[in-house]
C-alpha positions as CSV (number, residue, x, y, z in Angstrom):
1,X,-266.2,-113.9,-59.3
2,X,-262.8,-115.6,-58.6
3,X,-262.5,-117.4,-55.2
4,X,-260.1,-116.6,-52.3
5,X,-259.0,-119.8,-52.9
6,X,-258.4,-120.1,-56.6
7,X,-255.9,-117.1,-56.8
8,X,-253.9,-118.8,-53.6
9,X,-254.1,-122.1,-55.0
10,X,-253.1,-120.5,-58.4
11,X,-250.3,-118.4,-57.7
12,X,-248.9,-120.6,-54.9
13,X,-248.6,-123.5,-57.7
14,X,-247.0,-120.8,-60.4
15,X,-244.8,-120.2,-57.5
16,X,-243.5,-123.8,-56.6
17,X,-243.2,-124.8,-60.7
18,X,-240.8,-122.0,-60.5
19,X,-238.3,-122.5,-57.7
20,X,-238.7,-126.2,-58.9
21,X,-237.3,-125.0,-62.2
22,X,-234.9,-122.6,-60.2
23,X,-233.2,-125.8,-58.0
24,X,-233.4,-128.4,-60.8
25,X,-232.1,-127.0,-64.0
26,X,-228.6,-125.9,-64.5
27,X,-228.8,-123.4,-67.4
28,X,-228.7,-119.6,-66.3
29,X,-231.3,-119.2,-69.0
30,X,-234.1,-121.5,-67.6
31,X,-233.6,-120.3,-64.2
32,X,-233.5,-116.7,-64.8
33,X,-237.0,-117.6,-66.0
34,X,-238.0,-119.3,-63.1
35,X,-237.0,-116.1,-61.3
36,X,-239.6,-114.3,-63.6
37,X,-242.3,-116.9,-62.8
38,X,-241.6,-116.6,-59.0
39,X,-242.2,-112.7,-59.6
40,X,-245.3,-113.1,-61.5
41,X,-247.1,-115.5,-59.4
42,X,-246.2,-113.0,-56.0
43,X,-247.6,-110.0,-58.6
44,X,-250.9,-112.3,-59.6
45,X,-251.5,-113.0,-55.8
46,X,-250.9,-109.6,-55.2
47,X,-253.5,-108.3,-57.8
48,X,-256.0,-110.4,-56.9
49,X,-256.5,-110.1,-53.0
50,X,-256.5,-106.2,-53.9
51,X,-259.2,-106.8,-55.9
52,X,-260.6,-108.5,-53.3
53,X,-260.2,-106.4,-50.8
54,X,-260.9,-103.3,-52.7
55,X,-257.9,-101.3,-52.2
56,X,-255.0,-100.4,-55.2
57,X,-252.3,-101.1,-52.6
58,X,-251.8,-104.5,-53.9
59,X,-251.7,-103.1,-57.9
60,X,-249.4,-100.7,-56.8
61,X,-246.8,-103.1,-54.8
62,X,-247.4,-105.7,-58.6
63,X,-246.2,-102.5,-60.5
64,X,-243.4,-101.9,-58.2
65,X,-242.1,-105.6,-58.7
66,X,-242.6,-105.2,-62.4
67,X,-240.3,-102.2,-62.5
68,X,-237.6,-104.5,-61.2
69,X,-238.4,-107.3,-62.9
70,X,-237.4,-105.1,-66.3
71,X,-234.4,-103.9,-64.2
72,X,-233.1,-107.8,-63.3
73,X,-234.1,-108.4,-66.8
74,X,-231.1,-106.5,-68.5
75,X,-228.5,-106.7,-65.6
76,X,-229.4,-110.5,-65.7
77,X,-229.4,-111.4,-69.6
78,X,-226.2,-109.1,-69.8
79,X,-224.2,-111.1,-66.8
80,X,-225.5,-114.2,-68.8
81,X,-224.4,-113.1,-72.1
82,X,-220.6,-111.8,-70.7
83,X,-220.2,-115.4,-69.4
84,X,-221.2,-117.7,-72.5
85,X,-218.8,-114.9,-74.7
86,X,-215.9,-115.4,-72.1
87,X,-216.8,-118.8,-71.3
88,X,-219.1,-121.0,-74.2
89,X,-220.5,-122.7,-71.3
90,X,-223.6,-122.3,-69.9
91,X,-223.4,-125.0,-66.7
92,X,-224.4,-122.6,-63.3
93,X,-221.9,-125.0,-61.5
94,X,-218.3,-124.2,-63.6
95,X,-219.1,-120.3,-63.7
96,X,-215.9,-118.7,-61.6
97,X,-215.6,-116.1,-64.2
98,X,-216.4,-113.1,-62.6
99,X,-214.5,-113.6,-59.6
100,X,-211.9,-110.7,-58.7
């Protein structure tokens, strides 16, 4: 079987490549995705230690987070896709568009 170690050392490095990819790039795109990879290492972490400890707590929280994953999913591409239509720039730093 998988070590205790291998799914931390695992999901915690998913994890950081993600928020790396989240603070670096400036394209809503890539760090929409980033958001996902954050989501799936927590969901991988969470699968296996409830495998580990035998219980379908940690399956059920993984589903949980999927169901809003799908939710941020299309609220997210749809914010994205109202600015580049309004905007044809995709640069996180000039997006005032959707102030009131």
């Amino acid at each position: 079987t998988v070590g205790h170690q291998f799914v931390l050392l695992i999901s915690s490095s998913i994890f950081c490549i993600g928020a790396v990819g989240f603070l670096i790039r400036k394209n809503p795109l890539i760090m929409f995705m980033s958001v996902e990879l954050m989501l799936n290492s927590v969901n991988f972490l969470l699968i296996g230690y409830s495998n580990f400890l035998k219980s379908m707590d940690g399956q059920i929280f993984a589903l949980m987070i999927m169901t809003v994953a799908a939710a941020e999913v299309v609220v997210g591409l749809a914010i994205i896709l109202t600015i580049f239509r309004t905007r044809h720039d995709m640069d996180v730093d000039h997006i005032n568009v959707l102030k009131g």
